[in-house]
C-alpha positions as CSV (number, residue, x, y, z in Angstrom):
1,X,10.2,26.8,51.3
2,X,8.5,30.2,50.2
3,X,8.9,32.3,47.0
4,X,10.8,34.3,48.7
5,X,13.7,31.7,49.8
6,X,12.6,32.1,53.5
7,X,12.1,28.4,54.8
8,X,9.8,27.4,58.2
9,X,9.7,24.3,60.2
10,X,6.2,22.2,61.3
11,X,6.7,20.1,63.7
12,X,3.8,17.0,64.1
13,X,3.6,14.6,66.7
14,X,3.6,10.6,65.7
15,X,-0.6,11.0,66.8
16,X,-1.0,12.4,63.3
17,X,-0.2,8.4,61.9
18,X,-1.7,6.9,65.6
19,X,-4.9,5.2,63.2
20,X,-2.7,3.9,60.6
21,X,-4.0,6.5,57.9
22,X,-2.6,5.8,54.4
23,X,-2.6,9.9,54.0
24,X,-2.6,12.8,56.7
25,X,-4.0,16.5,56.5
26,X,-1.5,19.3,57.4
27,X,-3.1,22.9,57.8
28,X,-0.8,25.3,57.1
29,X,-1.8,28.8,57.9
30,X,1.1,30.7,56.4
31,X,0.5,34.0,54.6
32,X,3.5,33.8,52.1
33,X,3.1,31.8,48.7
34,X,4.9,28.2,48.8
35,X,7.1,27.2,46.2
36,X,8.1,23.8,47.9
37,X,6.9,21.5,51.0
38,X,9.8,18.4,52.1
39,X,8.0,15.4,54.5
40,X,11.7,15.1,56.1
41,X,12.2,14.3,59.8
42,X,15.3,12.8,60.0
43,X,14.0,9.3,60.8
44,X,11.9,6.9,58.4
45,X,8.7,8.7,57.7
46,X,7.2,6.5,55.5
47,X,7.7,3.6,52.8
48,X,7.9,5.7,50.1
49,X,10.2,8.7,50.5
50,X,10.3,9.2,46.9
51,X,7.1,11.5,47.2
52,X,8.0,13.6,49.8
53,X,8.5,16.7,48.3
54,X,6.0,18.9,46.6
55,X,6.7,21.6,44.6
56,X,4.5,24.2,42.9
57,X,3.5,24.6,39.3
């Protein structure tokens, strides 16, 4: 989510987790400010889904 309320969806295929990485690298290339990033894909997307959202200071 942006500061301005407006939301956007990144879609990743299952190749980003294909060597069994413990963390993964997202560019985003978005000109508006974020105020909040949710790892949510309707299925299980990891083993800790208490940590993924992120929200700005």
């Amino acid at each position: 989510m942006y500061t301005d309320d407006s939301k956007e969806t990144l879609h990743q295929n299952p190749a980003i987790w294909e060597k069994n990485e413990k963390t993964a690298v997202v560019i985003l290339k978005g000109k508006k400010p974020i105020r909040q990033i949710t790892l949510d894909g309707g299925i299980f997307m990891d083993a800790t889904p208490l940590n993924n959202k992120w929200s700005a200071k």
